[in-house]
Every structure is written in structure tokens, then in C-alpha cells.
C-alpha positions in Angstrom: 114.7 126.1 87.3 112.3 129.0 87.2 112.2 131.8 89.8 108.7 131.0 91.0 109.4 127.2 91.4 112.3 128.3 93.2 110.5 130.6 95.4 107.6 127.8 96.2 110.4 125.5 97.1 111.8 127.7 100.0 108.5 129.1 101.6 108.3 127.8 105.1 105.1 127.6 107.4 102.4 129.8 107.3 100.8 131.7 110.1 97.2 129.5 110.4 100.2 126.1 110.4 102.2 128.2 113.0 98.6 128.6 115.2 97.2 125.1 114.7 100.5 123.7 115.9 101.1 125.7 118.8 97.3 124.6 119.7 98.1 121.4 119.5 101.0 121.9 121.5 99.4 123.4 124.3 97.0 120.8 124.3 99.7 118.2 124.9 101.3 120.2 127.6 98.1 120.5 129.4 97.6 116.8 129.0 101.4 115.8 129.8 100.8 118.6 133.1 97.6 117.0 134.7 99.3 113.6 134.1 102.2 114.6 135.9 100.2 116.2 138.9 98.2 113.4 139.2 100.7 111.1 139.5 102.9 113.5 141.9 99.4 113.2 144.3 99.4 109.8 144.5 103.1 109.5 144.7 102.9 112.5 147.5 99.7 110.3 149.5 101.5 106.8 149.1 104.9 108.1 150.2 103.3 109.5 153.3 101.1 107.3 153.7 104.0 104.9 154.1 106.1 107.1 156.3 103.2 107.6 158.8 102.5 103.4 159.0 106.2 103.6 159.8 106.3 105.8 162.4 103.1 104.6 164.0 104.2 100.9 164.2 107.6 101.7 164.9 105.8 103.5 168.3 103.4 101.3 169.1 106.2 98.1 169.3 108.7 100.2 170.6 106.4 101.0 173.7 104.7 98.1 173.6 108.0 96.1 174.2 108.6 98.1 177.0 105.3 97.2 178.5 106.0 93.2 178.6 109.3 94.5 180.3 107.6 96.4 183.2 107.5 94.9 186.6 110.3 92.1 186.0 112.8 92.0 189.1 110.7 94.2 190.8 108.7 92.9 194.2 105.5 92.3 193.9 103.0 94.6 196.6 102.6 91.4 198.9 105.9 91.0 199.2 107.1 94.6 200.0 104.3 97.0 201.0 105.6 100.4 200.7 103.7 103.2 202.2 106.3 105.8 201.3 109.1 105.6 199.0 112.2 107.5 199.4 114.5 108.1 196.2 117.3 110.3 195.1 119.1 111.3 191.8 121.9 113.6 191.1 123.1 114.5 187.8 124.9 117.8 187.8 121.4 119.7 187.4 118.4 117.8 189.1 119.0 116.9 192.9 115.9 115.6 194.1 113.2 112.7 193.7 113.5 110.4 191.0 111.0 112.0 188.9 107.8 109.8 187.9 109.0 106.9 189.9 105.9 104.5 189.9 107.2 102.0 192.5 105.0 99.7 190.4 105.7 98.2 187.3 103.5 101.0 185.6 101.9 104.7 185.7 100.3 106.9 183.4 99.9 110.5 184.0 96.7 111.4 182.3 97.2 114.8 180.1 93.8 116.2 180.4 92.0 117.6 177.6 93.2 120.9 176.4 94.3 121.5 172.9 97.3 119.2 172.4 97.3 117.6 175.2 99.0 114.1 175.7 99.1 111.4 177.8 102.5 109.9 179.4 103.6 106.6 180.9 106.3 105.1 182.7 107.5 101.6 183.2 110.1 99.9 185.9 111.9 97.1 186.0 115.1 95.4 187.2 117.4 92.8 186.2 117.0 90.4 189.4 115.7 86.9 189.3 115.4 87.1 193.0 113.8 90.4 193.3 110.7 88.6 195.7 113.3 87.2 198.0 113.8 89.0 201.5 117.5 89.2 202.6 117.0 90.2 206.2 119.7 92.5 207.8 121.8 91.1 210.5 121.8 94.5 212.0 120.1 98.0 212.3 120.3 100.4 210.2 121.3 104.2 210.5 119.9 105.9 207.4 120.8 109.2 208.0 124.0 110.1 207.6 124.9 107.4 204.4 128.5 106.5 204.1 129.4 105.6 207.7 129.3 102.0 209.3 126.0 102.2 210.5 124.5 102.7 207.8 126.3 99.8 205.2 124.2 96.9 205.0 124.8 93.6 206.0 122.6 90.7 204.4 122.4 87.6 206.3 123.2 85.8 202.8 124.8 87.1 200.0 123.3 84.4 197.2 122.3 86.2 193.8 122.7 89.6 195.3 123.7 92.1 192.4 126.7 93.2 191.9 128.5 97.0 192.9 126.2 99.8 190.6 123.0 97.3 191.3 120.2 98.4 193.2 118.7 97.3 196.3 115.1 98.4 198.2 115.5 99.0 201.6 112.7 98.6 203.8 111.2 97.7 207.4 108.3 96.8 209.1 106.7 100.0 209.3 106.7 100.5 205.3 109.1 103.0 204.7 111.1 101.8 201.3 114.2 103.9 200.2 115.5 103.1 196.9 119.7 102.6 197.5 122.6 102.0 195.1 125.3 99.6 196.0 128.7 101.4 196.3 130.5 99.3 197.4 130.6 95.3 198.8 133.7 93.6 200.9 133.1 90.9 203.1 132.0 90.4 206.3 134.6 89.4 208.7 132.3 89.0 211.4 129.6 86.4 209.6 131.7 84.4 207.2 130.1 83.9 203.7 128.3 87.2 203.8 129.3 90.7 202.6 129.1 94.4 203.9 127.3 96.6 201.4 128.3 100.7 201.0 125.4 102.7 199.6 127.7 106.4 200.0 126.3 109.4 198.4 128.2 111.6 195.6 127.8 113.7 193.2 126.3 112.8 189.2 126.4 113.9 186.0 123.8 113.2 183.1 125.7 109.8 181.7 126.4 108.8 185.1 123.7 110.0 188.2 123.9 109.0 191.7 121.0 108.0 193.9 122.6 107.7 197.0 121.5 111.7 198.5 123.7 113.4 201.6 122.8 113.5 204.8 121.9 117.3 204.6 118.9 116.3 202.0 118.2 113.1 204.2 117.1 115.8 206.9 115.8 118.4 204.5 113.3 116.1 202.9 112.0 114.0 206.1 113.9 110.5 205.0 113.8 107.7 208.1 116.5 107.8 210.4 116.6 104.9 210.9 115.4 101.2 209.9 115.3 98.7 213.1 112.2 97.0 213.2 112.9 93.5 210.4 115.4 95.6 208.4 115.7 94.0 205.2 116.7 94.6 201.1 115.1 93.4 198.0 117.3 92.8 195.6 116.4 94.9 192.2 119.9 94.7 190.1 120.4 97.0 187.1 117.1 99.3 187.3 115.5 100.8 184.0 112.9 103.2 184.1 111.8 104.5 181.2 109.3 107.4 180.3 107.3 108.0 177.0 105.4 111.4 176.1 104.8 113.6 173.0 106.9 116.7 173.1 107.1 119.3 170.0 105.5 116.8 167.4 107.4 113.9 168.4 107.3 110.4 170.8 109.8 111.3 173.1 111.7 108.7 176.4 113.5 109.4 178.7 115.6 106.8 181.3 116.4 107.2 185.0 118.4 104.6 185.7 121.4 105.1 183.3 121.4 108.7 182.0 119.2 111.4 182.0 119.5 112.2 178.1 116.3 112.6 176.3 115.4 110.5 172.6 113.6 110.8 169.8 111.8 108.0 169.2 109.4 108.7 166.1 108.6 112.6 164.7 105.2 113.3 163.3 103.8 111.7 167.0 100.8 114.1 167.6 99.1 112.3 170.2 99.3 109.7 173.1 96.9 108.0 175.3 97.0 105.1 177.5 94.0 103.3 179.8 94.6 101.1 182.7 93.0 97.6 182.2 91.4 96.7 185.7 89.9 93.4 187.4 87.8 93.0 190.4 89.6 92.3 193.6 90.8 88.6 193.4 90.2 87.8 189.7 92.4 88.4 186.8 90.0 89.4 184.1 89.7 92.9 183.1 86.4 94.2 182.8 86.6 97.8 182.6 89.6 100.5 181.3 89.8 103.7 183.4 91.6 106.7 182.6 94.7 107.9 185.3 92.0 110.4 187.0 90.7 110.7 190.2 91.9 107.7 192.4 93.9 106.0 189.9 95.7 109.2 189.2 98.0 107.9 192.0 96.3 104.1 193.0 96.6 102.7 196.3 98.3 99.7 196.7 95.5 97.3 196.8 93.9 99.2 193.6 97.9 98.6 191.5 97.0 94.7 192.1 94.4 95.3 190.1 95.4 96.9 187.1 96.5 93.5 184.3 96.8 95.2 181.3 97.3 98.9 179.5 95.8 100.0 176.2 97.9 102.2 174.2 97.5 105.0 171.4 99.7 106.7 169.3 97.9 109.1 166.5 100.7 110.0 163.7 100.3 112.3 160.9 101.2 112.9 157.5 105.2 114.7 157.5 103.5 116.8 154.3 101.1 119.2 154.2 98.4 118.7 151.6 97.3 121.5 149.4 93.7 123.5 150.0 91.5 122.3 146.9 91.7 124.3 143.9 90.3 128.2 144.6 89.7 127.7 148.2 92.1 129.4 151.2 91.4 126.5 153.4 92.3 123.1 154.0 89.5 120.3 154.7 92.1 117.1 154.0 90.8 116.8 157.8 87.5 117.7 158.9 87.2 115.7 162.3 89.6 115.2 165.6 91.4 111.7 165.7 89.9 109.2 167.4 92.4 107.4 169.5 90.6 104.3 169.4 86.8 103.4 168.5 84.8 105.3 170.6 87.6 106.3 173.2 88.3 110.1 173.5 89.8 112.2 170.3 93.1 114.2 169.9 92.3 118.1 170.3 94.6 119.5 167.6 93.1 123.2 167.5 96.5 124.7 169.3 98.0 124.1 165.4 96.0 126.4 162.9 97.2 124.2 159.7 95.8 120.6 161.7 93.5 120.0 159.0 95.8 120.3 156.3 97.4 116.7 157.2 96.2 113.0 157.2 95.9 111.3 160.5 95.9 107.4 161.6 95.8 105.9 165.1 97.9 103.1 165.8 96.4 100.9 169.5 97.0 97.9 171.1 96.4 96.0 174.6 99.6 95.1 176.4 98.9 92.4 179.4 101.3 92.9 182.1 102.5 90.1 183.5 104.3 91.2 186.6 101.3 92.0 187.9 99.7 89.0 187.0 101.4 87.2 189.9 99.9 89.9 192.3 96.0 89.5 193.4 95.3 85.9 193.0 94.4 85.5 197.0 
């Protein structure tokens, strides 16, 4: 073999090879590249996309099933007018009012309209199956102080009447209504097949309140002295109250009625808004939805037989944020507010400088209430 076929044999690429191929290379890179980041946005829009549908229905059932809930076991407004109701809690850190207790099956505190800004709502109900039954008292009672004779309760029956830890309403003629927790129950020696119910006070913790106040906050806070005129309990058994409102980005609840710990329902939750569906006095159709402002911020009895229904809003967002288009320093994913529902009123996200760089959805529904159904029909 000759030198120069030798020397042909072992020449490798030259440089205008070495150029063409790295061309064609970097052509396939940048080909493989916008594949790959066109595919990573669509993965990145269905994955939220998914996660926000998740979050949104998982808060509209979860509240919505609450909603059927409200007003079970508890009397209707016929059968126990309340002009004033007196409650209590203690748990280690709050002594004081129940806080939001509706006294109704539901209430919505309206959130105004500043810049993230949110609605709440609270629903109550019991566990009794008797809760419209009177159970007249077979004597006065002294409310003030608790724990004493005078002040234990003595039914003239004691048929379906909850158990120790259930809760009764306390009430009278004149429409005072104090909410009390049954301490203890013995029987009554001096009407045979009736009981004597304690309601004594104590001290709570946050997995365990009390609602049973002293006789010191009794005086402080203007509570009856005393019930003579009809005394007589409702019987509520185990009591739920529950609470839902957006807090830091998330659907939030919180119970009254067996611990004061707060939960995280949902994150990503940036907005909340309920209406009350009312009737005309008498009828049970709803013909218009009003906002909890002005008189129905607090509604009078007669106006609470009213309300038949709530509509409900949750407006989620995307958990990621979305990249400004290519060269600009800004986002415009989002452009417009939220609408909470067609034409209802829009979530003000300004207080978050990036809002517009996530995806938004609304999730609403109507909830009748039944409770409140059995109210009104005279």
C-alpha cells in the first residue's frame, strides 16, 4: 500500500462537513426544544386546569352539603320566637358570645367590595327529631347563678330528650332564648318518669368548650334572671355550626359546637360570595336574590321566613403562575376581574400585583333550604 492511499484512508472530516453538521444539529435541537416547550404548556394548562376543577368542585359540594344540612333539629321561628339570644363559649382563649351564631338555619356576612374581599356564611343545625316540640318546665327558672337548684331544669316529660353533652334552648314568654348545655340529668323524685337537668358552667379548652357561662358574666353581659312566665326547652341535641370564608388564598371552616380548630378546606380559593334567595310573605317561590346588606345584613324574624334558598360562588385559580409572553415584563393570562356568576358582582383581585398572571374559573350553584321551607306557609 502506497503512502498516499494510506494517507486518504485515515483523513477524517473536513471543516465545511464539521459546519453543515453542526447546522444541522442545531436545527434539530431547536426543533426537539419548541416541541418540548409546547408540550410542557399544554401539560402545565391541562394539569392546572385539572387541579383548579378539583378544588372548585370539591368547594362547592363540600359547602353545598352543608347547606341541605342547615336548619335540621332546629325550631322553626313560629315555634320559638326569639327576640334576644343569649349564648356562651369557653375554650381556654375566647370567653364570650358564640361568634356568628345565626339562630337561624343560615347567615351570610357580606364582605363588601374592597380589593379581596370575600363573603362568609354560617350554617346551624342539631341532631333532634323533636326539635319543634315544647317541653314545658314544671317550675321557674333562676338563670343567674347556673349550677344551683333553681336553676336545673325540670321537663314535664323526658321522651326523646338528648342525652348529657346535648343541647337544649331555653326560652319563655317574653322571648328571651339562652342557648344551655346539659350537664348533667338524674331523675326526678318528685314527678316520677321525668328527669332533673344540670346546665353548670366550667371552664373549656379548644377540643372540648363549654357554653354554660358563670354567674359573674351572666350579670356582666345583662342575661335574664330569671325565666317564669311558660318556661320551657326545645330540644336541639348535638349542635353543629359551621362557618366557611376565604382566608390567605384558601376556603377555610371553622365549627362551634365541637372544637374551635380551624381547616383547610381547598387552597387556591380566591373568592366567595353568597345571595339569599327570598319569597314574598306567604309563598315559597323565590323571586328575587339580595345581598346580606342593609336589612338583611341581620333579617328580622318575619324577613328569615322568607329566605328558601342561597346561591353560592367559589372563584379558584390556577396553583401556577403563567409566564408574561415572549419580550413583554407583564402578564395578560388575565385581563378582566372574575365574575362570580353571569352578571352578579366580580372578584377585586388588585391587592395581589401578579393576579393577572393566573387562570380563573367560578364554580355556583342554588342550594334550597329546606328547614325553612316548613316556615311561612300561613
Amino acid at each position: 500500500m502506497s503512502s498516499l492511499e494510506h494517507t486518504r484512508r485515515q483523513r477524517g472530516f473536513g471543516l465545511v462537513e464539521i459546519l453543515v453538521g453542526m447546522a444541522v444539529g442545531l436545527v434539530v435541537t431547536l426543533i426537539i426544544y419548541q416541541v418540548m416547550s409546547t408540550f410542557e404548556g399544554v401539560k402545565r394548562s391541562t394539569t392546572t386546569g385539572a387541579d383548579t376543577q378539583q378544588n372548585g368542585i370539591f368547594s362547592l359540594s363540600t359547602i353545598e352539603r352543608d347547606l341541605r344540612a342547615a336548619g335540621w333539629g332546629i325550631p322553626t321561628a313560629d315555634i320559638m320566637p326569639c327576640t334576644t339570644y343569649f349564648t356562651y363559649i369557653s375554650d381556654g382563649t375566647l370567653n364570650g358570645p358564640v361568634p356568628n351564631f345565626p339562630g337561624a338555619p343560615v347567615q351570610i356576612t357580606d364582605g363588601g367590595t374592597a380589593a379581596g374581599a370575600s363573603d362568609s356564611i354560617t350554617m346551624l343545625w342539631g341532631s333532634s327529631v323533636r326539635a319543634n316540640v315544647r317541653n314545658a318546665l314544671l317550675q321557674n327558672v333562676t338563670a343567674n347563678p347556673t349550677g344551683t337548684a333553681a336553676s336545673n331544669l325540670q321537663p314535664t316529660t323526658s321522651v326523646a330528650l338528648s342525652t348529657v353533652d346535648g343541647f337544649v334552648s331555653l326560652t319563655d314568654d317574653i322571648g328571651n332564648c339562652a342557648l344551655t348545655r346539659i350537664t348533667a340529668s338524674v331523675a326526678n323524685p318528685a314527678s316520677p318518669g321525668t328527669v332533673i337537668l344540670s346546665h353548670d358552667p366550667g371552664t373549656g379548652t379548644a377540643t372540648k368548650p363549654v357554653y354554660n357561662p358563670p354567674a359573674n358574666y351572666m350579670t356582666a353581659k345583662g342575661w335574664p334572671a330569671s325565666y317564669s312566665t311558660n318556661p320551657r326547652i326545645f330540644d336541639l341535641g348535638s349542635l353543629m355550626q359551621r362557618s366557611y370564608y376565604v382566608a390567605a388564598g384558601s376556603l377555610m371552616s371553622q365549627d362551634y359546637f365541637s372544637s374551635t380548630t380551624q381547616a383547610q378546606i381547598a387552597n387556591n380559593v380566591v373568592g366567595f360570595k353568597a345571595q339569599y334567595g327570598i319569597s314574598d310573605a306567604g309563598s315559597q317561590v323565590v323571586n328575587s336574590w339580595v345581598s346580606a346588606t342593609g336589612s338583611w345584613a341581620a333579617p328580622a324574624v318575619l324577613d328569615r321566613k322568607r329566605i328558601k334558598a342561597v346561591r353560592i360562588s367559589v372563584v379558584v385559580r390556577s396553583p401556577l403562575k403563567e409566564r408574561p409572553p415572549l419580550g413583554a415584563s407583564a402578564c395578560v393570562i388575565t385581563t378582566t376581574a372574575p365574575e362570580s356568576w353571569p352578571g352578579g358582582p366580580t372578584i377585586d383581585l388588585s391587592n395581589d400585583p401578579d393576579w393577572r398572571c393566573y387562570r380563573y374559573r367560578s364554580f355556583e350553584t342554588v342550594v334550597p333550604l329546606r328547614n325553612v321551607l316548613w316556615a311561612n306557609l300561613s
